[in-house]
N, C-alpha and C positions, 0 to 999 in steps of 0.2 A: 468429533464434530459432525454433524449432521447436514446435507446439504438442504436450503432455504428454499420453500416451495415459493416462489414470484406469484402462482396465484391467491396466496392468502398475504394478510397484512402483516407491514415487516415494515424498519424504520434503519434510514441509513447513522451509521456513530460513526464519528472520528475519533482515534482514540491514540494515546500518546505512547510510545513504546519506546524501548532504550536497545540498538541494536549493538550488537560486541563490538563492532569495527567502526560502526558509520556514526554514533553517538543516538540522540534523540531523534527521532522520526515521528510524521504524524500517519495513520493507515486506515484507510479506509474501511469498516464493513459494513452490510446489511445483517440484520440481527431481525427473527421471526418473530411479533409478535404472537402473545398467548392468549386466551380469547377474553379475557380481561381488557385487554388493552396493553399488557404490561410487557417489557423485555422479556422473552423465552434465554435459555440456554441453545437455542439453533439460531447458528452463524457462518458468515464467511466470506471471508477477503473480498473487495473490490478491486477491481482492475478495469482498464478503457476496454478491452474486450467482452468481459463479464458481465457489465454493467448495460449492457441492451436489454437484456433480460428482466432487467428491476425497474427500467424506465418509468413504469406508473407510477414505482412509488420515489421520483429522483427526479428533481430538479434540475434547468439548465448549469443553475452554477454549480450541482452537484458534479454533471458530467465533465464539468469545466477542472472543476478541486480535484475528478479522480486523475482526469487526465495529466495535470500538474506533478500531483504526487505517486505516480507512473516511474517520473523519473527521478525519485530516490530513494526508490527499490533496490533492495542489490542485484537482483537479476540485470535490470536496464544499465548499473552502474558496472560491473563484469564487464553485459559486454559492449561498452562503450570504451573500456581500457583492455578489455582481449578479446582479439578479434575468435582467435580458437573459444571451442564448446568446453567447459571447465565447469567443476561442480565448486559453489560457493565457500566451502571450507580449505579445498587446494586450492583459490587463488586467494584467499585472504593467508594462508597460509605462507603461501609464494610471494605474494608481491604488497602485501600490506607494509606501512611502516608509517611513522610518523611525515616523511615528506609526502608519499602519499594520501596522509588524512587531511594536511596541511592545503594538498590540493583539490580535492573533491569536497570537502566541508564547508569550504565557501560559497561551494554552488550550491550543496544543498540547503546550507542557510537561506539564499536566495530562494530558490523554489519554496521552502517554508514561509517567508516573508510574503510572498505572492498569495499564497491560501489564506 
């Protein structure tokens, strides 16, 4: 994956993906147009950090949608349930189970229903 030059034209996508643990997520990227006008193959995640950077080509309610969907990342969802630094595959490892998805998949349904 290529990193997205901010000064040429590029188009934000939300796109629907299935993670192993957390179920369906929606995810942000910015995606490079090609001089056509048309999607390029150069992309890359959004994030509330990232996302200053693309501002021209992003919307209020984009900054608003990334912001939201920030929080059902697995990153922000880790460590909002361990406080320790832990890498994504040993704590779904460790501490995943069904009362666990029991309890975090209602929130993230919520934050979905907000987008």
């Amino acid at each position: 994956m290529l990193r997205v030059n901010s000064s040429l034209p590029c188009k934000i996508v939300y796109s629907l993906c299935k993670h192993e643990f957390l179920g369906y997520l929606i995810e942000p990227h910015i995606v490079q147009l090609n001089p056509q006008g048309d999607f390029s193959l150069t992309y890359q995640r959004l994030f509330t950090h990232t996302a200053k950077e693309f501002a021209k080509h992003l919307t209020d309610v984009d900054f608003k949608l990334i912001k939201i969907l920030d929080e059902t990342e697995q990153d922000y969802i880790i460590k909002k349930y361990h406080k320790k630094a832990i890498r994504p595959f040993e704590f779904f490892s460790k501490f995943y189970d069904d009362k666990f998805y029991e309890n975090v998949r209602p929130k993230i349904e919520k934050k979905l229903s907000e987008v």
